[in-house]
C-alpha positions as CSV (number, residue, x, y, z in Angstrom):
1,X,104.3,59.7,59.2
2,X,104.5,56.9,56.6
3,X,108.6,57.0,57.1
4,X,108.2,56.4,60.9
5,X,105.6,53.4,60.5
6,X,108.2,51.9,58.1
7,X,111.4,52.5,58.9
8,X,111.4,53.5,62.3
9,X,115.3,53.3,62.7
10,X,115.9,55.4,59.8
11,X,113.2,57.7,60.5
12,X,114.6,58.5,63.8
13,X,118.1,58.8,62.5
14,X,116.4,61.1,59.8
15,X,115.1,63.1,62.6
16,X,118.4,63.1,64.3
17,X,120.5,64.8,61.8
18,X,117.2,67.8,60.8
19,X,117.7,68.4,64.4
20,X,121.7,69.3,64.4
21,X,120.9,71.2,61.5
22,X,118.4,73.4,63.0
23,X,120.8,73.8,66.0
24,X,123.3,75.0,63.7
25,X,120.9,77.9,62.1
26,X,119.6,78.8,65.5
27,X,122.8,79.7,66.9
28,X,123.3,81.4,63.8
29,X,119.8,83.1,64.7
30,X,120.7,83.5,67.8
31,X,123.8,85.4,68.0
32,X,123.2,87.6,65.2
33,X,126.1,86.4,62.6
34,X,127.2,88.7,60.3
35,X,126.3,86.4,57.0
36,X,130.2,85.8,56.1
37,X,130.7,84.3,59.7
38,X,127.3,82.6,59.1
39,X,128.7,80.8,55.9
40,X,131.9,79.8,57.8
41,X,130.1,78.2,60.5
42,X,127.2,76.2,58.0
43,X,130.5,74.9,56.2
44,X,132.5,74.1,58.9
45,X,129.8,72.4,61.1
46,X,126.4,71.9,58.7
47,X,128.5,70.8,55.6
48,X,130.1,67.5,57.3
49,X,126.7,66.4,59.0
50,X,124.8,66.4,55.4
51,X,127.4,64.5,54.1
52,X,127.3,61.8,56.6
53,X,123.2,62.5,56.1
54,X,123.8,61.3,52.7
55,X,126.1,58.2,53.1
C-alpha cells in the first residue's frame, strides 16, 4: 500500500481507527441489535471516533 510506504505513522493510525469501527459493527453483528439500538450504539460510540478520524 502506497499510504503505508509513505506515511507509515498515519497509515497505521488510519488502520487504528477502521479497526474500532469494525469492532463497533461486529458487536452490532454479533448480538443481533434490533436496528434502533444499532443506531444508538454507532452514534454513541462510532460517531465520536470518526470525528477524531477527521481532525
Amino acid at each position: 500500500m502506497d499510504a503505508q510506504e509513505n506515511n507509515p505513522a498515519k497509515a497505521s493510525d488510519a488502520l487504528a481507527y477502521i479497526s474500532t469501527l469494525y469492532a463497533v459493527g461486529k458487536e452490532i453483528v454479533d448480538k443481533k441489535l434490533t436496528s434502533d439500538i444499532a443506531v444508538s450504539l454507532r452514534q454513541a460510540r462510532a460517531a465520536p471516533i470518526v470525528k477524531q478520524f477527521g481532525e
